[in-house]
N, C-alpha and C positions, 0 to 999 in steps of 0.2 A: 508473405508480405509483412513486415514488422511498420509497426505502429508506433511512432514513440515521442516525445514532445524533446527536449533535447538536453537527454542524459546521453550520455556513450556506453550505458551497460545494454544488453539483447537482452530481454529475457527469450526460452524456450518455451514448444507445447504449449501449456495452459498457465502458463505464469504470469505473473503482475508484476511491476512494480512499482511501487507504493511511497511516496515523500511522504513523512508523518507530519500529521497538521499538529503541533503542540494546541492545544484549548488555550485562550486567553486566563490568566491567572486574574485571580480576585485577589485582594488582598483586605483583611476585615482589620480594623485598628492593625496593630505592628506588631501583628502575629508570621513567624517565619516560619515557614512549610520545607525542609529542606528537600533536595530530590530524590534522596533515596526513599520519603515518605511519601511521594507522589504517585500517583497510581499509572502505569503506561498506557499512554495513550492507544485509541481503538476507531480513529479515524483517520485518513490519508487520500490523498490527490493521486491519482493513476496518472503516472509517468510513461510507463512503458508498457504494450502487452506485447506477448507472444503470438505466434499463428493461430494456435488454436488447441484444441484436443482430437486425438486423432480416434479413430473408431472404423477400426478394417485398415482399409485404404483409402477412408475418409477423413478430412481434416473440418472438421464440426468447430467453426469461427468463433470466438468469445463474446458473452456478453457485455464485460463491461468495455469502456474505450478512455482514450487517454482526455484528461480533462476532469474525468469526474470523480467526485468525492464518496468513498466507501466506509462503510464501517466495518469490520473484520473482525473476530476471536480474540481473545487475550494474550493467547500464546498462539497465534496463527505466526507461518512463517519463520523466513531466516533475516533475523536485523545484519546490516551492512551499512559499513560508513563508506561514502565515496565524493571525492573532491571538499571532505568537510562537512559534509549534508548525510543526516543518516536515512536511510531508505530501507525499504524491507519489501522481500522478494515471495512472495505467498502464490498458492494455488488460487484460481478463478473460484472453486469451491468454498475457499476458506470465508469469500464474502459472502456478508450476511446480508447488507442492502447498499443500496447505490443511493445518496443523499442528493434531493431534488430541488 
């Protein structure tokens, strides 16, 4: 049973997928940050999950659900651009917490 709010990728098994939330930028007097000196962001909106993880011939259903705001690893994940919007496709392990 896939899960998904409405992206047209699947993810598989125990996979996510994740719309990155950019942080709102500060800006201090007319000081300019370019973006290669930004740091990547490590929070995203679950778009899409997977069934689940399987374990036997059991399919053991994922925590998180589509809707909610995670925070994930620095290098968790494969980034992918799709329709313009970049997304990143991470294992259910790779979250660290679900933002309440």
């Amino acid at each position: 049973m896939l899960r998904r709010a409405y992206v047209a990728l699947k993810p598989i098994a125990d996979r996510i997928i994740v719309e990155i939330v950019e942080p709102d930028e500060e800006k201090v007097g007319s000081i300019y940050v370019p973006d290669t000196a930004k740091e990547k962001p490590q929070q995203g909106k679950v778009i899409a999950v997977g069934d689940g993880r399987r374990d036997g011939k059991d399919i053991i259903p994922l925590t998180v659900k589509v809707g909610n705001i995670v925070l994930f690893g620095k290098y968790s994940g494969a980034e992918i651009k799709h329709d313009g919007k970049d997304y990143l496709i991470i294992n259910e392990g790779d979250v660290l917490a679900i933002v309440e």
